[in-house]
DSSP file (Angstrom, degrees, kcal/mol; ACC not computed):
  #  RESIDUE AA STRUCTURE BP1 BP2  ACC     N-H-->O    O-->H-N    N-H-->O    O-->H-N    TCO  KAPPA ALPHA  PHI   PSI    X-CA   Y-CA   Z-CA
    1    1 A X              0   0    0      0, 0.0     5,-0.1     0, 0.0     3,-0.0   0.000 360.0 360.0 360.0 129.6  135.6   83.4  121.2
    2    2 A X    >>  -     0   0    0      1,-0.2     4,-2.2     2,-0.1     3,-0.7  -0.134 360.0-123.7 -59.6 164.5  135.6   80.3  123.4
    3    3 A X  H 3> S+     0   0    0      1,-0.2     4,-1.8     2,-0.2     5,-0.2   0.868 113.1  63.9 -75.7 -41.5  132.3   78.6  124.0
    4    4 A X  H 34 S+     0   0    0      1,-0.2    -1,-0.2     2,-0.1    -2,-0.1   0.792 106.7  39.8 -62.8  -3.1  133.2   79.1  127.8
    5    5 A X  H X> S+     0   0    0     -3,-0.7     4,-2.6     2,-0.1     3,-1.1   0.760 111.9  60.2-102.5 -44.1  133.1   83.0  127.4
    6    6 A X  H 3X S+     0   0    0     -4,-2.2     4,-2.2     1,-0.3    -2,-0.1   0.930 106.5  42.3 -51.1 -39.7  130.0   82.9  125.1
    7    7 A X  H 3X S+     0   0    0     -4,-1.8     4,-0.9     2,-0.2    -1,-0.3   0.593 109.8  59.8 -92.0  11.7  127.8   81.4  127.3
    8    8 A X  H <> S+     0   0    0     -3,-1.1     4,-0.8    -5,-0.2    -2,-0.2   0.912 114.2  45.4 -72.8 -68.7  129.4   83.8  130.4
    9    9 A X  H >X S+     0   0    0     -4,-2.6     3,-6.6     1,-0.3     4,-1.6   0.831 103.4  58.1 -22.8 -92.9  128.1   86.4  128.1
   10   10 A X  H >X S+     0   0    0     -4,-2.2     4,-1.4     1,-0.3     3,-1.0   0.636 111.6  45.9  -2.2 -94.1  125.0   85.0  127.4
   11   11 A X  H 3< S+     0   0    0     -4,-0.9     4,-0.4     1,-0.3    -1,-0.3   0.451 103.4  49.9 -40.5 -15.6  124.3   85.1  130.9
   12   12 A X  H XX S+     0   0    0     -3,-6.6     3,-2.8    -4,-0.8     4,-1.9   0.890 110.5  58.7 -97.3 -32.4  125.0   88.0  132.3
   13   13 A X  H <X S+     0   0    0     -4,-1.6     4,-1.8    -3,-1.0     5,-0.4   0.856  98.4  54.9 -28.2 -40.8  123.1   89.5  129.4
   14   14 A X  H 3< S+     0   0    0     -4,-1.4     4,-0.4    -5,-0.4    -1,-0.3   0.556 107.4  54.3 -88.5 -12.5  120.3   87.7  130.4
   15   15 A X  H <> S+     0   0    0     -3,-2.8     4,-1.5    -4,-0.4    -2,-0.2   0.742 109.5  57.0 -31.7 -66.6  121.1   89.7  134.2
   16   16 A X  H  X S+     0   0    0     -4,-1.9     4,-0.8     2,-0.2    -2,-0.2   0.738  97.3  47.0 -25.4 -62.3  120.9   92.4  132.3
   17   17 A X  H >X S+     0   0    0     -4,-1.8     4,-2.2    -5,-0.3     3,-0.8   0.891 117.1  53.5 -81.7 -56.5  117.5   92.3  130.6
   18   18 A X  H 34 S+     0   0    0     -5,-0.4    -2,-0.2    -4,-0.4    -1,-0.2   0.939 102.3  48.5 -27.3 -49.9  116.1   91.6  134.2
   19   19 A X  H 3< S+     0   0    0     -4,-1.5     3,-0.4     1,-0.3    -1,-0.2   0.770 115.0  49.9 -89.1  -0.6  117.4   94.1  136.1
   20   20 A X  H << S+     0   0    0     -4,-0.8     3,-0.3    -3,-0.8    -1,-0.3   0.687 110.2  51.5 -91.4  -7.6  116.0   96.5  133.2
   21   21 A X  S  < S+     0   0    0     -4,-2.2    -1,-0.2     1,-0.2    -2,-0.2   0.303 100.4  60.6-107.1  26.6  112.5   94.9  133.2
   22   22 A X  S    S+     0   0    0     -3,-0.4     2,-0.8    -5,-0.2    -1,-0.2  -0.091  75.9 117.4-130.1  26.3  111.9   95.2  136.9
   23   23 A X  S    S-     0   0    0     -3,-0.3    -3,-0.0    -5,-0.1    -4,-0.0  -0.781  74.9 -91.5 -83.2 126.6  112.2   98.9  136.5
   24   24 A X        -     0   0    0     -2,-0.8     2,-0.3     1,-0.0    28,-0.1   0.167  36.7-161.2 -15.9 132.1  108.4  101.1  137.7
   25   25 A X  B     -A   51   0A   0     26,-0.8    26,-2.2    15,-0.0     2,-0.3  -0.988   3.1-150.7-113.7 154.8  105.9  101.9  135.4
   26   26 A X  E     -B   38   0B   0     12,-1.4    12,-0.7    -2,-0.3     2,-0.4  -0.702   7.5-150.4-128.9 171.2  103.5  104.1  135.8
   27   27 A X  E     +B   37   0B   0     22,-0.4    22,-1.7    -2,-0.3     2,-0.2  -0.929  31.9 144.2-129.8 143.8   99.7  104.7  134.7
   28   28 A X  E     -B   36   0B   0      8,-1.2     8,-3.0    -2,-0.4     2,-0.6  -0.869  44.7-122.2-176.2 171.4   98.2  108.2  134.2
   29   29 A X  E     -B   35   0B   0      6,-0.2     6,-0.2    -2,-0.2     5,-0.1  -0.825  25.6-150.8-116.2 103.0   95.7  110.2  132.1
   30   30 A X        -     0   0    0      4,-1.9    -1,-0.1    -2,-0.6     6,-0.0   0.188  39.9 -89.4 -48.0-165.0   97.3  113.4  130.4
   31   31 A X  S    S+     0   0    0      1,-0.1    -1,-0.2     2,-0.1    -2,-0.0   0.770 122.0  74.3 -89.8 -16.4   94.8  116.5  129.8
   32   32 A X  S    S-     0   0    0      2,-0.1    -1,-0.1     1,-0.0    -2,-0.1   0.931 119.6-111.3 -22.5 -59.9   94.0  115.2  126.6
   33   33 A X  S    S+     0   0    0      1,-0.3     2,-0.4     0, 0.0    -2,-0.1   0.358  72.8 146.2 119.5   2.9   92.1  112.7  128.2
   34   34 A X        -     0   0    0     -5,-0.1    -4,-1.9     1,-0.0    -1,-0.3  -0.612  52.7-133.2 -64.0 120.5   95.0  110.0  126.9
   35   35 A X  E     -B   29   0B   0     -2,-0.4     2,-0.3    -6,-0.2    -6,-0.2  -0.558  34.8-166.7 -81.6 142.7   95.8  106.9  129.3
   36   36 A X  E     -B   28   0B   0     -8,-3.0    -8,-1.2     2,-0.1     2,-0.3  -0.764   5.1-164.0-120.0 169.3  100.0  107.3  129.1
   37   37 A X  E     +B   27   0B   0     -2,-0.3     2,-0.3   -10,-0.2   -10,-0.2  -0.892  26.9 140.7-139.7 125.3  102.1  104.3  130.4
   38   38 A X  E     -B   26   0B   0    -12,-0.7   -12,-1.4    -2,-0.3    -2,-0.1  -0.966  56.7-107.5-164.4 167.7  105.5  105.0  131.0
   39   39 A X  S    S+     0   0    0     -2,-0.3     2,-0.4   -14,-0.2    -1,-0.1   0.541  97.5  62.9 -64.7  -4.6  108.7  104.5  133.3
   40   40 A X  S    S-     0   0    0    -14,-0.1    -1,-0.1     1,-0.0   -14,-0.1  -0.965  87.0-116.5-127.3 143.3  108.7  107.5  134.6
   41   41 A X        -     0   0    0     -2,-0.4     2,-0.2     1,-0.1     3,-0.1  -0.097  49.6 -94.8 -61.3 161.0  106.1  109.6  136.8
   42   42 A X        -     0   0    0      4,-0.2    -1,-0.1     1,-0.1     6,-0.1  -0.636  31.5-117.8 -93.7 149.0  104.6  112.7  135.0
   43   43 A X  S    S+     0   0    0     -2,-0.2    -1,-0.1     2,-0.1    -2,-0.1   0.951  96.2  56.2 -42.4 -50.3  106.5  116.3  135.8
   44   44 A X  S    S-     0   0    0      1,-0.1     2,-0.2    -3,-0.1    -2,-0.1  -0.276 104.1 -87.2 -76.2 174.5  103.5  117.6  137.3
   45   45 A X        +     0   0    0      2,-0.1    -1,-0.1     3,-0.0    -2,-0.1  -0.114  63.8 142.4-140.3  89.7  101.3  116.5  140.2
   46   46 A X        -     0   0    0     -2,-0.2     2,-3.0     1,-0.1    -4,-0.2  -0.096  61.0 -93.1 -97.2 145.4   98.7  114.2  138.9
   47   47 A X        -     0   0    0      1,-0.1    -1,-0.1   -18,-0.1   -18,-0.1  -0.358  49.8-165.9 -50.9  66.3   97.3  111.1  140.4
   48   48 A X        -     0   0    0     -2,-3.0     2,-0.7   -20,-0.1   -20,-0.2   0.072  17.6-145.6 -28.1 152.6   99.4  108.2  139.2
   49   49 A X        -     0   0    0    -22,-1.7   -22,-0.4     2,-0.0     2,-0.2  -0.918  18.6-142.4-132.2 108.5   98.9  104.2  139.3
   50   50 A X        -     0   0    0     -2,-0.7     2,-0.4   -24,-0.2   -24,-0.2  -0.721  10.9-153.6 -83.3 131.3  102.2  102.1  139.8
   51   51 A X  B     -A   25   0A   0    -26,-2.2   -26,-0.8    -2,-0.2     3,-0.1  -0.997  10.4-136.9-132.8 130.4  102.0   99.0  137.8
   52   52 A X        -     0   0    0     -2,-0.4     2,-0.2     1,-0.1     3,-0.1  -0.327  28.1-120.4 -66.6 140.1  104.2   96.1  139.3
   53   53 A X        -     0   0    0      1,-0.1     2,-0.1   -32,-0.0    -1,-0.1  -0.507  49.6 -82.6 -59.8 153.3  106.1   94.3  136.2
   54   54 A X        -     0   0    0     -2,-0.2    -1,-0.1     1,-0.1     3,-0.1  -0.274  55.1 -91.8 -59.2 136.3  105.1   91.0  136.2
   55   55 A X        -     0   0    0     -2,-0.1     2,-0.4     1,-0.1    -1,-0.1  -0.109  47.0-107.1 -60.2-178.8  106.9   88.7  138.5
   56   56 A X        -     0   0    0     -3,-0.1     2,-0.5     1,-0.1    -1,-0.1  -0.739  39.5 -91.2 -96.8 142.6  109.7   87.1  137.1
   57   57 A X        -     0   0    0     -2,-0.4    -1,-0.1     1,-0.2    -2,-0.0  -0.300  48.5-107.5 -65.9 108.4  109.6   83.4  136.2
   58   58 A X        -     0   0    0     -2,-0.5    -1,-0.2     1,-0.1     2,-0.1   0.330  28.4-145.2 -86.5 140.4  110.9   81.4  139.1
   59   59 A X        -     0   0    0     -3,-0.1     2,-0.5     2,-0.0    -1,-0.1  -0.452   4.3-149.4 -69.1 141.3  114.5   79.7  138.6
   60   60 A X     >  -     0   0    0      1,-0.1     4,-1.4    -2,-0.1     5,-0.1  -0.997   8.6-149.6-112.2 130.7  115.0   76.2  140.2
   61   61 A X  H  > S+     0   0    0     -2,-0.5     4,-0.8     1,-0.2    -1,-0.1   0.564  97.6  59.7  -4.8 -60.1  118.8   76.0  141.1
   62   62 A X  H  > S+     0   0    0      2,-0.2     4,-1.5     1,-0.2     5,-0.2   0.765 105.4  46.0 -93.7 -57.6  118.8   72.5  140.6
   63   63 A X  H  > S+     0   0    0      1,-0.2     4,-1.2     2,-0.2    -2,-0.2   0.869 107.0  63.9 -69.2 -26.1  117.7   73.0  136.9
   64   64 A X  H  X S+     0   0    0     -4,-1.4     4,-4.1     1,-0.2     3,-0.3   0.930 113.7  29.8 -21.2 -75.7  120.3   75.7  136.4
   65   65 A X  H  X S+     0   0    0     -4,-0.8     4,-0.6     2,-0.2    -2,-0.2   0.398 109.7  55.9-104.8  17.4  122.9   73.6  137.0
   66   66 A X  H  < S+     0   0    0     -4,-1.5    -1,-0.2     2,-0.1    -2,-0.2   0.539 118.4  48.8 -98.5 -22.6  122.0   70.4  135.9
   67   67 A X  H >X S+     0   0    0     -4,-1.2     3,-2.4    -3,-0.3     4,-2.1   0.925 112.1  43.7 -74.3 -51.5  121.4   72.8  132.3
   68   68 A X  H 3X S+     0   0    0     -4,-4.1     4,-1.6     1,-0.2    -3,-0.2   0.984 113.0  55.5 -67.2 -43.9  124.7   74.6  132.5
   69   69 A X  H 3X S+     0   0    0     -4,-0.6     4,-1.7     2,-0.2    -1,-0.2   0.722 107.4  50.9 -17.8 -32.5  126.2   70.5  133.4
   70   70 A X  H <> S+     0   0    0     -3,-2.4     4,-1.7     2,-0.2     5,-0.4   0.773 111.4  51.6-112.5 -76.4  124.4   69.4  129.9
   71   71 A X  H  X S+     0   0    0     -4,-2.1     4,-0.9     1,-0.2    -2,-0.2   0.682 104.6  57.4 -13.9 -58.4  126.4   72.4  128.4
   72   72 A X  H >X S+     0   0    0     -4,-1.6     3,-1.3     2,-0.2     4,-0.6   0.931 103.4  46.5  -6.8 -94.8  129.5   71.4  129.7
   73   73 A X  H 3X S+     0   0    0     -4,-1.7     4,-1.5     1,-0.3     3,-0.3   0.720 108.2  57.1 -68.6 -13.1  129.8   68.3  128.4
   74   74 A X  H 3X S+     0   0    0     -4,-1.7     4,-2.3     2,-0.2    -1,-0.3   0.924 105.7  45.6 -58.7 -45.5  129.0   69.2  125.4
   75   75 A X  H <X S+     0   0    0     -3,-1.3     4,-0.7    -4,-0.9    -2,-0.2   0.334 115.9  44.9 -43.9 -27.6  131.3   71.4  125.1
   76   76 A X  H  X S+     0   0    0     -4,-0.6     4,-1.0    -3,-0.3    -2,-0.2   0.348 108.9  64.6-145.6 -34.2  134.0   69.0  126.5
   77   77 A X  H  X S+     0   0    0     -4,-1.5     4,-2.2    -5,-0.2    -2,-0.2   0.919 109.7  37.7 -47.8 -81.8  131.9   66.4  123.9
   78   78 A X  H >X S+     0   0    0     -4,-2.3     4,-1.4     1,-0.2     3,-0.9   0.924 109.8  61.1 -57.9 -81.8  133.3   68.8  120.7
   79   79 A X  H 3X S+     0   0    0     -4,-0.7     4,-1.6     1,-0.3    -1,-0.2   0.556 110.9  43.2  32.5 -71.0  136.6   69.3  122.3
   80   80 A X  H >X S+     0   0    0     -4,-1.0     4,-1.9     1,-0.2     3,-0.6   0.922 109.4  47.8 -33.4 -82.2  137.0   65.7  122.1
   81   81 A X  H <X S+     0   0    0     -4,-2.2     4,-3.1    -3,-0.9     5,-0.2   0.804 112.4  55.5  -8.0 -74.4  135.9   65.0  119.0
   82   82 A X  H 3X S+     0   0    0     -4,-1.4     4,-1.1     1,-0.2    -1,-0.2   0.778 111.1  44.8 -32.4 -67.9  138.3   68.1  117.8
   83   83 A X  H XX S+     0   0    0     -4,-1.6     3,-2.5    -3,-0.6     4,-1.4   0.978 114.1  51.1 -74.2 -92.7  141.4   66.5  119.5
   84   84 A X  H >X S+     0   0    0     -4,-1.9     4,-2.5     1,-0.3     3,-1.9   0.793 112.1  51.1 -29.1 -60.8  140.5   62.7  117.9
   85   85 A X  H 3X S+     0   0    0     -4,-3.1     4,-1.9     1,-0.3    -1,-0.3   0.640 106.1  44.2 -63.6 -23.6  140.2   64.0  115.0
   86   86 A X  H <X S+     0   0    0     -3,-2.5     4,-2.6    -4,-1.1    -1,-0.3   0.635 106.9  63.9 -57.9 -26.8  143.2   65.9  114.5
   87   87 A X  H <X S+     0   0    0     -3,-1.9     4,-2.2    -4,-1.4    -2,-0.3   0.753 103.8  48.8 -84.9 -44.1  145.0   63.1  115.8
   88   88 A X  H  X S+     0   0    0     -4,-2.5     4,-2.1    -5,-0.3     5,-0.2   0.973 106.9  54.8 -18.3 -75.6  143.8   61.0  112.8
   89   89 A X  H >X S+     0   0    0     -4,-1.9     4,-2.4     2,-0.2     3,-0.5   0.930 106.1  46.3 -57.7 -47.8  144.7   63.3  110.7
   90   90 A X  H >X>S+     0   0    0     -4,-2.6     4,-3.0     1,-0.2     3,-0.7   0.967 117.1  51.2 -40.9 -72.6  148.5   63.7  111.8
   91   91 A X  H 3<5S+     0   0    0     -4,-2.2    -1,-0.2     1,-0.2    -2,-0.2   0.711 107.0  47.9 -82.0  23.9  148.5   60.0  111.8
   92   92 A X  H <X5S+     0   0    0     -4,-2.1     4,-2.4    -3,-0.5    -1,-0.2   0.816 116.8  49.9 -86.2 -34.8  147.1   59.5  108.2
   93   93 A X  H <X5S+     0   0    0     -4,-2.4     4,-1.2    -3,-0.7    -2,-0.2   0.762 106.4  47.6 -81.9 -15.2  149.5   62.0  107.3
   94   94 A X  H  X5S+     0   0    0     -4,-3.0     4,-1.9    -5,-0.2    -1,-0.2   0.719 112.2  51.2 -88.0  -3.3  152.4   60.4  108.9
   95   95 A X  H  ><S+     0   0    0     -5,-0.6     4,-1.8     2,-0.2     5,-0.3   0.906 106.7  64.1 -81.1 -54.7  151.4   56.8  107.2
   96   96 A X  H  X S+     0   0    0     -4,-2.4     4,-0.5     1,-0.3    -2,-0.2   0.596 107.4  34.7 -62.7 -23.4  151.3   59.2  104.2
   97   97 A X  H  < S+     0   0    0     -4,-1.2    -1,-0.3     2,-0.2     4,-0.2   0.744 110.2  61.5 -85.5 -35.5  155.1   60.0  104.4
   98   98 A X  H  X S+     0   0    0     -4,-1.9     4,-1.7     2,-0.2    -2,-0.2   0.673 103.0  52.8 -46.8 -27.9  156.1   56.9  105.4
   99   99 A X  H  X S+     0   0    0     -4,-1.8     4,-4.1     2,-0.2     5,-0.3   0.972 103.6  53.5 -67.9 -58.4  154.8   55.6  102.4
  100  100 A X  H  < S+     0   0    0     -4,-0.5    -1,-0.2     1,-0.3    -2,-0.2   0.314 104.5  59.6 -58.2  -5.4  156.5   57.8  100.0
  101  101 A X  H  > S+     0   0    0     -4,-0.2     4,-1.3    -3,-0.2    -1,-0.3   0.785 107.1  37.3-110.8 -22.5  159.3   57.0  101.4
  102  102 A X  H  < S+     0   0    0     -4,-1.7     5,-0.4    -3,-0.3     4,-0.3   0.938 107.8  67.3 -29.7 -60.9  159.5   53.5  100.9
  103  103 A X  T  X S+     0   0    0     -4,-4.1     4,-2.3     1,-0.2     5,-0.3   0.947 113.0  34.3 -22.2 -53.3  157.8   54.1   97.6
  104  104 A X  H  > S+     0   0    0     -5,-0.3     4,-3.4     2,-0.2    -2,-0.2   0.991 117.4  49.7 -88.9 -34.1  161.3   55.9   96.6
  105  105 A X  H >< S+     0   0    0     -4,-1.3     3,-3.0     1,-0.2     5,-0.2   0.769 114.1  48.4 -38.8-119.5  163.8   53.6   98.7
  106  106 A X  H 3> S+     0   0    0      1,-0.3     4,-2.4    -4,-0.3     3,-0.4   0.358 112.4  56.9 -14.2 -56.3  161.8   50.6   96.9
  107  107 A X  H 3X S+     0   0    0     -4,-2.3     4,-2.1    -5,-0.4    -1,-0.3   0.852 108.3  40.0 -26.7 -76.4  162.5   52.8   93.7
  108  108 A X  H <X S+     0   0    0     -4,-3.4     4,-1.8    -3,-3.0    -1,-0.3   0.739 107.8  57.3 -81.7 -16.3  165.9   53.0   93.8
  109  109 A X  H  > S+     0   0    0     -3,-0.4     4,-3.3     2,-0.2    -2,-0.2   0.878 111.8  47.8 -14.3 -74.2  166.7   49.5   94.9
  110  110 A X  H >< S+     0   0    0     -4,-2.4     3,-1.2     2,-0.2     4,-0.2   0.990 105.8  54.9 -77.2 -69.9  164.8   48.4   91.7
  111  111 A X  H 3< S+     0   0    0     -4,-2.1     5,-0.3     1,-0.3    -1,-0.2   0.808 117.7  50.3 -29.2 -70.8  166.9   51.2   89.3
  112  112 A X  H 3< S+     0   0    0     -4,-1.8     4,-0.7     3,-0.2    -1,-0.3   0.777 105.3  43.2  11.0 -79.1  169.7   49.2   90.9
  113  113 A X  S X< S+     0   0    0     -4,-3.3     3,-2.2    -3,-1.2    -2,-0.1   0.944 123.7  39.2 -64.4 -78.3  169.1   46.0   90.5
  114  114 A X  T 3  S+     0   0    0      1,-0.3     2,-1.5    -4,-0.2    27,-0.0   0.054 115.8  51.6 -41.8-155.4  168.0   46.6   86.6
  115  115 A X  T 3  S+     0   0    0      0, 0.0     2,-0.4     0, 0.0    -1,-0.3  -0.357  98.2  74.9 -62.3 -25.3  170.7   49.1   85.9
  116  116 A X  S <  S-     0   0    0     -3,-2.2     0, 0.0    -2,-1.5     0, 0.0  -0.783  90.1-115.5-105.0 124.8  173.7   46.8   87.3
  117  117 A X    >   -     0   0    0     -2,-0.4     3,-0.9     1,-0.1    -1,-0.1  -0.272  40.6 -97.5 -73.5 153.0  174.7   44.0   85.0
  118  118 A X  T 3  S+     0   0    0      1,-0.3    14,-0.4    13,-0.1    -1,-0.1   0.853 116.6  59.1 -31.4 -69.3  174.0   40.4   86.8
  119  119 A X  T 3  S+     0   0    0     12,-0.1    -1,-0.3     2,-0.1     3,-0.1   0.403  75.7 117.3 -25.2 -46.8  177.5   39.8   88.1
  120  120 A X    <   -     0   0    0     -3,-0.9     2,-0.5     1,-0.2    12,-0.4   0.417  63.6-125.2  -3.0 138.2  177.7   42.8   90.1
  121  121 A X        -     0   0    0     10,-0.2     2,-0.4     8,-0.0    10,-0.2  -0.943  22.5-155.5-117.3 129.9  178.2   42.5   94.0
  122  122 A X  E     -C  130   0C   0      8,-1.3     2,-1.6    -2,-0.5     8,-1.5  -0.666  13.5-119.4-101.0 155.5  176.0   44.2   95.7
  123  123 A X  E     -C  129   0C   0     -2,-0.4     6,-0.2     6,-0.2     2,-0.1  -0.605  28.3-147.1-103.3 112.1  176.5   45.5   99.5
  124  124 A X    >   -     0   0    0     -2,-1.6     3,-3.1     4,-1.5     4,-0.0  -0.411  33.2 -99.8 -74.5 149.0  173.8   44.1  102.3
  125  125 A X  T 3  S+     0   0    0      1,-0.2    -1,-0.1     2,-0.1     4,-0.1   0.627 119.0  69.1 -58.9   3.7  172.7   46.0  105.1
  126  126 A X  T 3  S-     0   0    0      2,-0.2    -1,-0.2     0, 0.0     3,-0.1   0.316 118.2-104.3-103.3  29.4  175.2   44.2  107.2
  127  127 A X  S <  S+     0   0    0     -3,-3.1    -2,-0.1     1,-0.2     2,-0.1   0.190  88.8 117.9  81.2 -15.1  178.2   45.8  105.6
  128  128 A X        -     0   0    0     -5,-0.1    -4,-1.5     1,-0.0     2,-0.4  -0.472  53.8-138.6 -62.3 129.2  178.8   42.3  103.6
  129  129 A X  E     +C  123   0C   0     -6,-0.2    -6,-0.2    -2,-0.1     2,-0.1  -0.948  22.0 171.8-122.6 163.2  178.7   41.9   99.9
  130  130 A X  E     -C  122   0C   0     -8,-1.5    -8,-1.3    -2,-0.4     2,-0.4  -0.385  28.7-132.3-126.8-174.3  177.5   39.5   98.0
  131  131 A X        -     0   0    0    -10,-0.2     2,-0.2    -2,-0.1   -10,-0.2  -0.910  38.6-134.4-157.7 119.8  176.8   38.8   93.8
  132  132 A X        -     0   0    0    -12,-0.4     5,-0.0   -14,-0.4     0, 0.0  -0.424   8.0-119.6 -97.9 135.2  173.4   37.7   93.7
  133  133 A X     >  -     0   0    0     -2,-0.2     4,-1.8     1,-0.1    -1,-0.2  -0.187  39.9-105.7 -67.7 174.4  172.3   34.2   91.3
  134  134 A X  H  > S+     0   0    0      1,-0.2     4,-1.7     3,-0.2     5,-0.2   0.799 124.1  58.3 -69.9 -35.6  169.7   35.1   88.6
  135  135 A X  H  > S+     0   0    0      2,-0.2     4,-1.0     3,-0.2    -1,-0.2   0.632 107.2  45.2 -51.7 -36.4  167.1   33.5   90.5
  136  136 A X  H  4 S+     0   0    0      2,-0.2     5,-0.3     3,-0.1    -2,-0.1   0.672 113.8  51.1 -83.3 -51.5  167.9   35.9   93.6
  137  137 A X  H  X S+     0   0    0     -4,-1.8     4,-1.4     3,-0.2    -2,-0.2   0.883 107.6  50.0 -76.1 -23.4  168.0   39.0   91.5
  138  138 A X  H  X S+     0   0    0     -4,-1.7     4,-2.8     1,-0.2     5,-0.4   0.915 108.4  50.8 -88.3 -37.7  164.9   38.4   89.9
  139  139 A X  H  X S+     0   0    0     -4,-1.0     4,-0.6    -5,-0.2    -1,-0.2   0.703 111.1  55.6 -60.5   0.9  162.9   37.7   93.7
  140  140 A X  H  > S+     0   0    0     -3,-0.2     4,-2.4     2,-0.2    -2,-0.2   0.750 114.9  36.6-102.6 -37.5  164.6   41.2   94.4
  141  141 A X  H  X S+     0   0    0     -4,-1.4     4,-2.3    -5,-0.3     5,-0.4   0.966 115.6  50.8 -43.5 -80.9  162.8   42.6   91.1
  142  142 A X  H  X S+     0   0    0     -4,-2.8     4,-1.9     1,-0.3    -1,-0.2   0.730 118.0  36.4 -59.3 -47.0  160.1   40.8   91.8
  143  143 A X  H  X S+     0   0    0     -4,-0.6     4,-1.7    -5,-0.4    -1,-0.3   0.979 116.4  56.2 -72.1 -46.7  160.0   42.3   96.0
  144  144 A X  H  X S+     0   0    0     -4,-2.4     4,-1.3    -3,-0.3    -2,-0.2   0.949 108.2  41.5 -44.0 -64.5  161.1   45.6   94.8
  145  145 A X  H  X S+     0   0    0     -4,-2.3     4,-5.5     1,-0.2    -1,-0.2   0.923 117.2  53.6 -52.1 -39.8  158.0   46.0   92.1
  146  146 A X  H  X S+     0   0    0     -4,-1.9     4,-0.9    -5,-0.4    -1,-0.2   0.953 106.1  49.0 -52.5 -56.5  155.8   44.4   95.1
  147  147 A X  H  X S+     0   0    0     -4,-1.7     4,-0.5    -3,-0.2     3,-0.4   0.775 117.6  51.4 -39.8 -47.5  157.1   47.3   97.6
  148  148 A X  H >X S+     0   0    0     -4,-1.3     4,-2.4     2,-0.3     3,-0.6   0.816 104.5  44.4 -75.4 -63.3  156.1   49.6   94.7
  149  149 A X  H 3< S+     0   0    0     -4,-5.5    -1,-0.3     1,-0.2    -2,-0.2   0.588 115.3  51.8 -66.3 -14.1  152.9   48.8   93.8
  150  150 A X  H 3< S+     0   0    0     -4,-0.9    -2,-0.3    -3,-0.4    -1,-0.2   0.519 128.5  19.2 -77.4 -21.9  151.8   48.7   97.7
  151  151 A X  H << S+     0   0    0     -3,-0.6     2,-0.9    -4,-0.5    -3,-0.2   0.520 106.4  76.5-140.4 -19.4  153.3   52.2   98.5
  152  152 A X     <        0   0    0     -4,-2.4    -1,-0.2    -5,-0.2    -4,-0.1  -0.449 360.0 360.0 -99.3  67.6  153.7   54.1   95.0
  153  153 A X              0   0    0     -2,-0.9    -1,-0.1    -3,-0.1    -4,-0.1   0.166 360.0 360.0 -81.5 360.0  149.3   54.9   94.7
C-alpha cells in the first residue's frame, strides 16, 4: 500500500477513535447498591449523573501541518533514494555487459591473431588489408591479452 494511503488511513482512524470517545457516559447506582458506569442510561427511571469525557487534547493547525510536511519529505526522501538507486544499479549492470562484450570481441581478435600463421593479411576496420610485421602482431597479442585481463574478471 503506498505510504500516501497509509497515513490517509492512519488518520481517519484516528477521526474515528474520537468521534467514539466523545460518546455520554453515565453514572448510577443499581438496587444492589453497585455504582454502574456505562454509555447508556438505565431502562428504568433512576436518577443518573452524566459524566463529560474528558476534553480532547487541543490540535495546533500549525503543528499538523508542519508534522504531516516532515512526513512528506520523507516520504519523497525514500522515493529518492529508491530511484538513485535503481539507477545505479541499471548502470552497474549496463558497465557489466559492456564489459563482457569486449571481454569476447578482445577474445576473438586474440584466437585470430594466434591461430593465423604470421603472413596472413588481416582486414582493418576501414575495409583495408594489411599483413602485419612480427613486431606489430605481437603489440596486437600483447593489446588483446591487456583488453582481456581488464574486462575478462
Amino acid at each position: 500500500m503506498p505510504r500516501k494511503s497509509q497515513l490517509l488511513l492512519i488518520i481517519c482512524g484516528l477521526f474515528m477513535v474520537t468521534i467514539q470517545a466523545s460518546a455520554g457516559m453515565y453514572r448510577w447506582t443499581d438496587d444492589e447498591g453497585n455504582v454502574v458506569y456505562s454509555q447508556t442510561p438505565p431502562a428504568d427511571a433512576r436518577p443518573v449523573k452524566p459524566i463529560a469525557p474528558p476534553p480532547p487534547p487541543a490540535e495546533n493547525p500549525g503543528e499538523i501541518q508542519k508534522e504531516t510536511r516532515k512526513l512528506q519529505e520523507q516520504l519523497d526522501n525514500i522515493a529518492k533514494e529508491r530511484d538513485e538507486k535503481k539507477k545505479k544499479q541499471l548502470e552497474a549492470e549496463l558497465e557489466q555487459k559492456k564489459k563482457e562484450e569486449n571481454c569476447q570481441t578482445a577474445k576473438g581478435n586474440l584466437k585470430s591473431i594466434q591461430e593465423k600463421p604470421p603472413n596472413t593479411l588481416f582486414a582493418l576496420p576501414d575495409g583495408s588489408y594489411k599483413r602485419f610485421t612480427m613486431e606489430e602482431r605481437q603489440k596486437k597479442i600483447d593489446a588483446m591479452n591487456k583488453i582481456i585481463k581488464e574486462n575478462c574478471e
